[in-house]
Backbone as a ProteinNet text record, in pm:
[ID]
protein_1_A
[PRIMARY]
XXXXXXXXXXXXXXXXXXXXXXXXXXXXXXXXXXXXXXXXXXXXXXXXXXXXXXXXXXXXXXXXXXXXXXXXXXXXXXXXXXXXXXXXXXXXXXXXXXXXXXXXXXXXXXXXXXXXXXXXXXXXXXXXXXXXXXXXXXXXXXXXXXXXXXXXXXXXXXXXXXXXXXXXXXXXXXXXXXXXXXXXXXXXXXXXXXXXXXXXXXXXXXXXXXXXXXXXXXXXXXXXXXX
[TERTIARY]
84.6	0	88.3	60.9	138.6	51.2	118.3	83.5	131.4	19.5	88.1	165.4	264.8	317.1	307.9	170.4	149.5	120.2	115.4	75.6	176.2	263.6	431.3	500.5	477.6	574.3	506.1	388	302.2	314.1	362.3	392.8	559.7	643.7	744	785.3	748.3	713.4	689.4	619.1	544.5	670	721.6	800.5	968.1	986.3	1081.4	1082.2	967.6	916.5	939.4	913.9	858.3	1032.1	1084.6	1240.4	1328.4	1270.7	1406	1294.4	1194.6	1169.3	1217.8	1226.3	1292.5	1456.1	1518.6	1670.5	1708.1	1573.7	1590.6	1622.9	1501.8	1495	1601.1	1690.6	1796.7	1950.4	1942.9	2056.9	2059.3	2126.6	2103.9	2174.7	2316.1	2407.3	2367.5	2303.4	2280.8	2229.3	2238.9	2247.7	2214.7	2052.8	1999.4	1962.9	2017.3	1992.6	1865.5	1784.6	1693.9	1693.6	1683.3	1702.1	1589.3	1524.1	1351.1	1379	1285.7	1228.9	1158.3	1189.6	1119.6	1065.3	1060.8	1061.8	928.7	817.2	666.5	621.4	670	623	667.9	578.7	614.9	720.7	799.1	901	889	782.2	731.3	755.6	678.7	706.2	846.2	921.2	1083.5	1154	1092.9	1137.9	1064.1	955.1	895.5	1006.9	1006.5	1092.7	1193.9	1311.2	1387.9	1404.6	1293.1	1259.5	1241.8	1217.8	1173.6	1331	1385.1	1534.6	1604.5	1510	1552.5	1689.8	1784.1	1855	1886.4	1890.6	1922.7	1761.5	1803.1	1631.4	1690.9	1646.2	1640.3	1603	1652.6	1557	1610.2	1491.8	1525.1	1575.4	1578	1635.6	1672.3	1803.5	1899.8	1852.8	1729.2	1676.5	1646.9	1546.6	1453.4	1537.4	1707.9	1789.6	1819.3	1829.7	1912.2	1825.1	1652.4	1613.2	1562.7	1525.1	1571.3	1651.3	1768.2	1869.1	1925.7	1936	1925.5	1826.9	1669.9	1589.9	1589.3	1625	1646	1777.4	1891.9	2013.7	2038.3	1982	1985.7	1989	1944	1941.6	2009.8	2122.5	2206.7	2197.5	2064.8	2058.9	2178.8	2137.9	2258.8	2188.4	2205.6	2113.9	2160.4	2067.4	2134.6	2116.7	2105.8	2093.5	2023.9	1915	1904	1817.4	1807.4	1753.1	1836.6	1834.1	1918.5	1981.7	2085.2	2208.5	2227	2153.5	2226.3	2299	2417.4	2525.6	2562.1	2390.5	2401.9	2372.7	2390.5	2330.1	2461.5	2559.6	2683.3	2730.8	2775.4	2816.3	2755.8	2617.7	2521.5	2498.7	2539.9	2569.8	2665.1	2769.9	2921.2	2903.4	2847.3	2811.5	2755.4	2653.3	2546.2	2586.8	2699.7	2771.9	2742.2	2615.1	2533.7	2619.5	2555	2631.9	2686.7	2609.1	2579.1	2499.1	2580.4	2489.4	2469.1	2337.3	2320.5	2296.1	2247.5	2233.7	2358.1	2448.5	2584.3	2525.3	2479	2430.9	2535.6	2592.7	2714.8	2860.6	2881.3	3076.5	3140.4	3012.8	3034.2	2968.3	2885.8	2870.1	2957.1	3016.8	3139.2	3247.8	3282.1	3379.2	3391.3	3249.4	3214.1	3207.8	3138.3	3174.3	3268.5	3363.8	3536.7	3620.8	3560	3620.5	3600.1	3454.5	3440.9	3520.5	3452.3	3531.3	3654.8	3759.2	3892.5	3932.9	3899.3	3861.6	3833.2	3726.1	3706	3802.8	3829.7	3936.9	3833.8	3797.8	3680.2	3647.8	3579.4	3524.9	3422.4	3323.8	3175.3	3141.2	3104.3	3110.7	3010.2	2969.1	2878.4	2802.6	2735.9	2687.3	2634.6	2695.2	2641.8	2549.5	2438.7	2325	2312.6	2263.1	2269.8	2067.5	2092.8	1988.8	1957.4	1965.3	1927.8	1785.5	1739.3	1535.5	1564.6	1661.3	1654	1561.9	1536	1399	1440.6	1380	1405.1	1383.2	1306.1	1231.2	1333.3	1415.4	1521.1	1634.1	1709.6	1849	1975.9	2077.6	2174.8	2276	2371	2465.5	2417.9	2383.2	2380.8	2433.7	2355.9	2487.9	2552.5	2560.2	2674.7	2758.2	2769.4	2898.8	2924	2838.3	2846	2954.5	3037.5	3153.3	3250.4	3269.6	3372.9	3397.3	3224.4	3237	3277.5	3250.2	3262.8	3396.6	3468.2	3652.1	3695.2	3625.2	3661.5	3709.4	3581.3	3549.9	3628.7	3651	3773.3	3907.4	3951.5	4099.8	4127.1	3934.2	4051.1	3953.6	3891.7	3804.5	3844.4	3945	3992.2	3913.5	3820.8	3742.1	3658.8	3580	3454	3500.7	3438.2	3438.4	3335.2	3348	3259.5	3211.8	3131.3	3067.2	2992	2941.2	2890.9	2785.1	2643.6	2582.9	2436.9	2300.3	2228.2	2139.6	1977.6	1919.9	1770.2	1651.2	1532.9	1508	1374	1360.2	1269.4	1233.2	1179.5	1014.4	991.8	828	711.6	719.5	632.8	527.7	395.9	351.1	376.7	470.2	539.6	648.8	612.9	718.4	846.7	870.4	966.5	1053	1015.7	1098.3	1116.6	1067.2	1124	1222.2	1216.7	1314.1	1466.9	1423.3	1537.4	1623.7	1563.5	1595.7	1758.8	1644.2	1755.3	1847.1	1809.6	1919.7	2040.5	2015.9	2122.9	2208.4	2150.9	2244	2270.1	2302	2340.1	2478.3	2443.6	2520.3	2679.8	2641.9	2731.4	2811.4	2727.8	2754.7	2892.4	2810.6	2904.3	3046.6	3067.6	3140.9	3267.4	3170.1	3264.6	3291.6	3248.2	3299.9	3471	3497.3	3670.2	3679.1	3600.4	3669.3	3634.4	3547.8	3571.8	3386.9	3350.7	3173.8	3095.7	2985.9	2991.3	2853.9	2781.7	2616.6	2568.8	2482.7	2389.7	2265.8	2192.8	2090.1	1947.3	1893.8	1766.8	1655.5	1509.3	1430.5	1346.8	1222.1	1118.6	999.2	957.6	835.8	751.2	746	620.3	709.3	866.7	918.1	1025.5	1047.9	1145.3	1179.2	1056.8	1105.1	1160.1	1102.8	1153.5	1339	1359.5	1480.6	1544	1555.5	1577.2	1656.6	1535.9	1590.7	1678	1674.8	1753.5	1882.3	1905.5	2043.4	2045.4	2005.3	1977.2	2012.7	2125.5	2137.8	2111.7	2073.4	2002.6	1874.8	1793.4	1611	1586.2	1522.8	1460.4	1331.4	1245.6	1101.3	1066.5	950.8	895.4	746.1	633.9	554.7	485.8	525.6	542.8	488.2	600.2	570.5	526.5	449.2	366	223.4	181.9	26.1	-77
-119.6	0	125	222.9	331.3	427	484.8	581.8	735.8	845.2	989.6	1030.1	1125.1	1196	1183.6	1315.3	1372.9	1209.6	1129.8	1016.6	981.1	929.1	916	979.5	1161.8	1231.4	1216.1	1204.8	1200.8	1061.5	921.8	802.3	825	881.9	933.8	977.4	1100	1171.9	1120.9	1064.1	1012.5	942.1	864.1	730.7	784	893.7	961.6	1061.7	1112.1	1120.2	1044.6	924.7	826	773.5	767.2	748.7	843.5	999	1082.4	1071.6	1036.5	1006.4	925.5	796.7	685.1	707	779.2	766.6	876	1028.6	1108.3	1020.7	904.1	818	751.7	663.7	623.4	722.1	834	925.2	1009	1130.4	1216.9	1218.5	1145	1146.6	1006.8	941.1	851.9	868.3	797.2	861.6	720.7	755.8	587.6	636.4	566.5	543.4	418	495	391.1	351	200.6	141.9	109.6	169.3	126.1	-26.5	-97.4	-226.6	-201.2	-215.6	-182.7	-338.6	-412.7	-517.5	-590.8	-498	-539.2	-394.6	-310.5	-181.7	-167.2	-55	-1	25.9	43.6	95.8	261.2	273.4	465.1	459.3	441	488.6	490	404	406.9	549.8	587.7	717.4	805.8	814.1	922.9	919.6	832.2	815	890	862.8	904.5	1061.7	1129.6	1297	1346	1245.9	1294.9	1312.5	1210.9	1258.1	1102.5	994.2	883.6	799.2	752.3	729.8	501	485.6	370.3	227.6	169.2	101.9	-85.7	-185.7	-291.4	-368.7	-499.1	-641	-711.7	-817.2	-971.9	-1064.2	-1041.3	-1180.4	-1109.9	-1163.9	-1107.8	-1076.6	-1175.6	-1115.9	-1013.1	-926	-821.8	-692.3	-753	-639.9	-635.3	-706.5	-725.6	-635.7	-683.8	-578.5	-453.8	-408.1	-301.3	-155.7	-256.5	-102.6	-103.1	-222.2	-141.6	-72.3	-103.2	-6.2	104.1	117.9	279.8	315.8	273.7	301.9	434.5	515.1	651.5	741.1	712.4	757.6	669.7	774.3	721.2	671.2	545.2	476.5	404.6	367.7	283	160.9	34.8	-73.5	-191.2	-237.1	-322.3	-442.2	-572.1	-734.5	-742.8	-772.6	-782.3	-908.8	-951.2	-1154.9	-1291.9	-1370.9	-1464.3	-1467	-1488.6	-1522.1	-1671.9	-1693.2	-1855.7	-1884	-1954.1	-1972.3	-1949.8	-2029.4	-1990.4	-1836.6	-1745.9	-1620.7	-1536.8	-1598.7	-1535.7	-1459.6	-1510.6	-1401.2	-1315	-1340.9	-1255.5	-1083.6	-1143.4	-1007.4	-934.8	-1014.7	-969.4	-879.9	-905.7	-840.1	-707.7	-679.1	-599.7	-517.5	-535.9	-481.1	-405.9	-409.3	-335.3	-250.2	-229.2	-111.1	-192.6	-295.4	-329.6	-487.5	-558.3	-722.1	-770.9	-722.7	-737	-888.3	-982.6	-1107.4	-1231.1	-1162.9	-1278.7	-1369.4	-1473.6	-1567.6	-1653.8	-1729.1	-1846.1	-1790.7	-1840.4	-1839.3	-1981.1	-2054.5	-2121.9	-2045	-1993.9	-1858.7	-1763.2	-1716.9	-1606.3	-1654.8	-1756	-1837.6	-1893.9	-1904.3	-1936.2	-1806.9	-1697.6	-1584.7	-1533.6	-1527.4	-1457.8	-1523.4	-1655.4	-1735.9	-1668.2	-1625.2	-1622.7	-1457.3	-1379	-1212.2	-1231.6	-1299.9	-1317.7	-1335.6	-1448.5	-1430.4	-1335.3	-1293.7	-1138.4	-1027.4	-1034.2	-913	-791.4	-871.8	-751.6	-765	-669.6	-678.4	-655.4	-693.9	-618.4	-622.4	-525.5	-503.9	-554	-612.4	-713.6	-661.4	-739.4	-737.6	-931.9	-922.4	-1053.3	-1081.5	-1194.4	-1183.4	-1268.6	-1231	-1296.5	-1341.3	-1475.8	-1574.3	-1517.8	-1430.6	-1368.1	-1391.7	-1419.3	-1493.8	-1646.7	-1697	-1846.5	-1916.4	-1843.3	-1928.7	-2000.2	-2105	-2210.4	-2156.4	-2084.2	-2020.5	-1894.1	-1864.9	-1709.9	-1811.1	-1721.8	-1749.1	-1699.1	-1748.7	-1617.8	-1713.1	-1706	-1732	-1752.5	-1811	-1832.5	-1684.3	-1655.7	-1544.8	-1591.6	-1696.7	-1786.8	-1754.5	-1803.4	-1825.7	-1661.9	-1573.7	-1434.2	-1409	-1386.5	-1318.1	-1379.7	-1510.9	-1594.7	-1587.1	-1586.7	-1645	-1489	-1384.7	-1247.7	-1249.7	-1257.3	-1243.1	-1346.5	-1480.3	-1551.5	-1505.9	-1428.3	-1384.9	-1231.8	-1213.5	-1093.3	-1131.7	-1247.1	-1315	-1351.2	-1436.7	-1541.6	-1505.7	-1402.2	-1332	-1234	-1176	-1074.5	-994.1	-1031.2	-963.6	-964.8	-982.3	-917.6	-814	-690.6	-582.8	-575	-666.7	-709.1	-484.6	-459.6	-341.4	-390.7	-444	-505.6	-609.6	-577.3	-685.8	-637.4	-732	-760.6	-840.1	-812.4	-937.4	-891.2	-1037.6	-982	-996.5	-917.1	-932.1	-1051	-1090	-1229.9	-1233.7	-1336.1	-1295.8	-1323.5	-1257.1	-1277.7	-1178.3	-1188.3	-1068.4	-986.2	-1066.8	-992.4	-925.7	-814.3	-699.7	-759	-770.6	-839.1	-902.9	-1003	-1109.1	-1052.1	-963.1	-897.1	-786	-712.9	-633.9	-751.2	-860.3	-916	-966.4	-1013.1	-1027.3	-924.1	-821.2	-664.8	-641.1	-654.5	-649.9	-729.9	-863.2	-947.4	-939	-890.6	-854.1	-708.3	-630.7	-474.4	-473.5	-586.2	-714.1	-684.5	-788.2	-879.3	-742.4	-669.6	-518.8	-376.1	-400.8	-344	-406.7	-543.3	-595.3	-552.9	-547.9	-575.1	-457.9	-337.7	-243.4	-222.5	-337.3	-296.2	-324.9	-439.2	-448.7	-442.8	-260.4	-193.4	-171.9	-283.1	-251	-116.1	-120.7	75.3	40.7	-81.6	-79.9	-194.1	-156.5	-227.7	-220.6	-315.7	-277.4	-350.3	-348.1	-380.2	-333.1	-386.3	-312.6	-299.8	-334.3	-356.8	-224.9	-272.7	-159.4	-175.7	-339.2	-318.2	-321.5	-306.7	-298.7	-200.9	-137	-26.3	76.2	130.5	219.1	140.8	-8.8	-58.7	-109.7	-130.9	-152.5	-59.7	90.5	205	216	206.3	226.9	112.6	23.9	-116.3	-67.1	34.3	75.5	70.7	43.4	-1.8	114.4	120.3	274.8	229.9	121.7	121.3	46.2	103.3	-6.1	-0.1	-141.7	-180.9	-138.7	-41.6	-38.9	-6.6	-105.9	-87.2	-83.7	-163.2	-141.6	-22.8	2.7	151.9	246.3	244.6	362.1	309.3	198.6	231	185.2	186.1	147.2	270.9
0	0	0	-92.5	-81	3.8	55.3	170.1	118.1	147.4	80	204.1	126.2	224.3	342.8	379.6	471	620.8	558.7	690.9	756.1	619.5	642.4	752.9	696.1	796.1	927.1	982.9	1056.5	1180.3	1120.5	1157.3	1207.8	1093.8	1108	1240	1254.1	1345.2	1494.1	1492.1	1635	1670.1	1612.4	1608.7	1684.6	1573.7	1615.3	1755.3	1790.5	1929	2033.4	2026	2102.9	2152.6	2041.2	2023.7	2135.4	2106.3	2189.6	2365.2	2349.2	2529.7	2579	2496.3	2567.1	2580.5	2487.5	2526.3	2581.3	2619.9	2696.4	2907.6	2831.6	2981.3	3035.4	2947.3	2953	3000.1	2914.1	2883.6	2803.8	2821.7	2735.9	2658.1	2654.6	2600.9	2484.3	2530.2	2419.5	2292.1	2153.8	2050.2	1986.2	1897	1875.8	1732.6	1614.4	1471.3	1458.1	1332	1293.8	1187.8	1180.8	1059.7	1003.8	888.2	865.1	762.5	837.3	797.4	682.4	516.3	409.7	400.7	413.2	364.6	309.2	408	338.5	298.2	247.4	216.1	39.4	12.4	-112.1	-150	-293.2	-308.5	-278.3	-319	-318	-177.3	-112.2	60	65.4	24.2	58.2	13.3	-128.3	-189.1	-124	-80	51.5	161.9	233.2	351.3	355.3	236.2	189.3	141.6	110.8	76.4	237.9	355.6	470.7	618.6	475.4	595.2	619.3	569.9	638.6	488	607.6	495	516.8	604.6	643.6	659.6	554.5	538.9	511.9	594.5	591.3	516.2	498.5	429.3	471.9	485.3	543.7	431.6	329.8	215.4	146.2	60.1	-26.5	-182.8	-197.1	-344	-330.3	-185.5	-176.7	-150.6	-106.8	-87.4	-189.5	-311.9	-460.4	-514.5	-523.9	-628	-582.3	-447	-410.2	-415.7	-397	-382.8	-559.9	-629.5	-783.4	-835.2	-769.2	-832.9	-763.2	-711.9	-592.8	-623.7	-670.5	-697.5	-725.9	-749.2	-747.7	-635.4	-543.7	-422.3	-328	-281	-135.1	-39.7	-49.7	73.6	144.5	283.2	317.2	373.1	306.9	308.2	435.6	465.2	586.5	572.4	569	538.3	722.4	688.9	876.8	915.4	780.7	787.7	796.6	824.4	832.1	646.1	676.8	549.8	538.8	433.3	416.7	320.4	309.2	281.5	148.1	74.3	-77.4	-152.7	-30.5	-40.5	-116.6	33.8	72	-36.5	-163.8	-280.4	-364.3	-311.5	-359.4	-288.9	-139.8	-35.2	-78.9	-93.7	-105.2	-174	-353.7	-471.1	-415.3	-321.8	-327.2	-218.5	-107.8	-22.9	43.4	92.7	220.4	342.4	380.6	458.9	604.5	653.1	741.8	733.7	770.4	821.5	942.4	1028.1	1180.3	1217.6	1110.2	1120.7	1118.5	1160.9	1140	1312.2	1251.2	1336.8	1395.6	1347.3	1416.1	1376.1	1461.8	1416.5	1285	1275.2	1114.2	1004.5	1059.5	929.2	895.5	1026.5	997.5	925.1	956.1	914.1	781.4	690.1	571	462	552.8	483	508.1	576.4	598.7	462.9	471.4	304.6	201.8	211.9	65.9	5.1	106.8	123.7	129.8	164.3	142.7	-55.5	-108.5	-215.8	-271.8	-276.6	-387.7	-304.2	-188.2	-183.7	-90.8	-26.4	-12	179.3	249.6	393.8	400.5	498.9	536.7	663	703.4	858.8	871.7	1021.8	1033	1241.2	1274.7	1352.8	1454.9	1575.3	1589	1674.2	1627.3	1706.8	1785.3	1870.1	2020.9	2027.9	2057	2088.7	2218.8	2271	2430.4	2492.2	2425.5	2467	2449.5	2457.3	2441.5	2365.7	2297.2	2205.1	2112.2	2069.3	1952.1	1798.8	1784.3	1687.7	1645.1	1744.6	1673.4	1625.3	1602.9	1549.7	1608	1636	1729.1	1831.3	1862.8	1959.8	2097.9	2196.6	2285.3	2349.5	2494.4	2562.1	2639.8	2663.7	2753.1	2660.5	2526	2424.1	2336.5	2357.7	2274.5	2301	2430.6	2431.1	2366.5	2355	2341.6	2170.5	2142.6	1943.9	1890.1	1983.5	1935	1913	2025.6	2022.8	1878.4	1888.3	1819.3	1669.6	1618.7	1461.5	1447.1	1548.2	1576.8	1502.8	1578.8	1562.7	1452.4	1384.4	1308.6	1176.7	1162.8	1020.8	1043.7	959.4	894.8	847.2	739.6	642.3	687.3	851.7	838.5	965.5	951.7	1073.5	1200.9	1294.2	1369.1	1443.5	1433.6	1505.9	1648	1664.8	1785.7	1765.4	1841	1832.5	1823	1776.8	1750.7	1846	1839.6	1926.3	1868.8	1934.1	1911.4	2050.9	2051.1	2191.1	2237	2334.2	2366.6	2330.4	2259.2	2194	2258	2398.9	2477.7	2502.4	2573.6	2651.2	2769.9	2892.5	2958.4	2950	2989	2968.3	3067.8	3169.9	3238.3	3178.2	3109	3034	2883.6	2847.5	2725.5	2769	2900.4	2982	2987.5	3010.7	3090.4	2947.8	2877.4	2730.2	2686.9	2675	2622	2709.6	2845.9	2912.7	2941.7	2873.4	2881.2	2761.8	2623	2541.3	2553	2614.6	2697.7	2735.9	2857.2	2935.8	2835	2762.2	2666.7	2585.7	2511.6	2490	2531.6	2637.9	2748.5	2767.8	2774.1	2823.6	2628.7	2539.7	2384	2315	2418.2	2403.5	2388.4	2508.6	2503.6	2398.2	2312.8	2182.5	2121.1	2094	1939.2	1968.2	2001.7	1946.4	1975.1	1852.1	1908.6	1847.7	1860.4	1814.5	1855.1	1919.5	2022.5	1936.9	1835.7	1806.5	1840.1	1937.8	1978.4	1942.3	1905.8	1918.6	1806.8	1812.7	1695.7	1718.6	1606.4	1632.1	1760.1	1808.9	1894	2084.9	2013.3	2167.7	2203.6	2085	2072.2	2176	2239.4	2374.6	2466.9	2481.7	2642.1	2577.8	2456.8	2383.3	2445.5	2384.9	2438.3	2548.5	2659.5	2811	2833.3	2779.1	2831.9	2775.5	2691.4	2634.4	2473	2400	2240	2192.4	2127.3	2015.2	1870.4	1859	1678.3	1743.8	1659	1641.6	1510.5	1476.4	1343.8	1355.4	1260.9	1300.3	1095.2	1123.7	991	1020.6	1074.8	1053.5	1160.3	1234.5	1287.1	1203.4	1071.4	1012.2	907.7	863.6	773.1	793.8	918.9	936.8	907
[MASK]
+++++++++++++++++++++++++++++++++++++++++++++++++++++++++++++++++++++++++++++++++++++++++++++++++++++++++++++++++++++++++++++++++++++++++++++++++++++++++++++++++++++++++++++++++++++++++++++++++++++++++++++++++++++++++++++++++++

């Protein structure tokens, strides 16, 4: 559904509101980028978005980032890979060289793509996600093992630029256990700061403020802004 303008800036708006209370709540000093979730939206809304200030816009699968940012190729987005990567994807990313991959799930994924980016000669900064809701149904590193596989893909992958880390939050109705969630990859965060990480990105449309206060300086929000 394309949406005019005026709703856009309006959804926009609120969102981005809603955004500087929560990290007014947290800190003032904190400083939270949003990455819009295009992934069930129009291409037009994306080129609205984009006239409205927004520059950084998501997809979950590598075809939808493929035909995407060539048909938008005109405009300076900065694209992010923020769905699981599977293996037969890998040179298809490489090709299309996103700004950002928050979904580096295992340290045999890192390890498969550090191969292949060695080869073409090439790096991509990445993000690693942390299974922090223990759920069967996500994807992500354990946080028992986050610190360990983090250092790991440090040492021995060259070619990818680990920035920090990634999580969803726990897909529950209590707020508690979606609190305790964010806060355990914060946790892990904090601790990988000494080494280098500088993005914490938590946070969906339907949990983004409590993300926020838990510490989150990037959130994914898409249907936010286009209901």
């Amino acid at each position: 559904m394309i949406l005019d303008k005026e709703r856009l800036r309006d959804n926009l708006d609120r969102v981005i509101w809603k955004i500087e209370e929560a990290r007014l709540q947290r800190s003032e000093h904190l400083i939270v980028q949003m990455c819009v979730v295009s992934k069930y939206t129009d291409i037009e809304n994306i080129k609205t978005l984009y006239q409205l200030g927004q520059r950084n816009f998501g997809e979950n699968q590598v075809k939808q980032l493929d035909d995407r940012s060539s048909t938008l190729d005109e405009l300076p987005l900065a694209w992010h890979m923020i769905g699981n990567l599977q293996k037969n994807k890998i040179n298809k990313l490489i090709e299309l060289n996103p700004l950002l991959l928050q979904s580096l799930d295992s340290l045999e994924l890192a390890k498969e793509l550090d191969k292949r980016l060695k080869v073409k000669g090439k790096t991509l900064s990445a993000l690693l996600q942390i299974n922090s809701a223990n759920e069967a149904t996500k994807s992500g590193v354990s946080s028992a093992e986050a610190i360990d596989i983090y250092q790991e893909i440090k040492e021995e992958c060259s070619n990818i630029e680990l920035k920090g880390v990634m999580s969803i939050g726990a897909h529950v109705d209590d707020t508690k256990i979606i609190q305790d969630s964010f806060n355990s990859t914060y946790k892990i965060y904090e601790t990988l700061q000494n080494s280098g990480a500088t993005i914490c990105s938590m946070g969906m449309s339907s949990d983004y403020k409590l993300a926020i206060k838990c510490g989150s300086n990037m959130v994914r929000i898409g249907s936010a802004l286009f209901e």
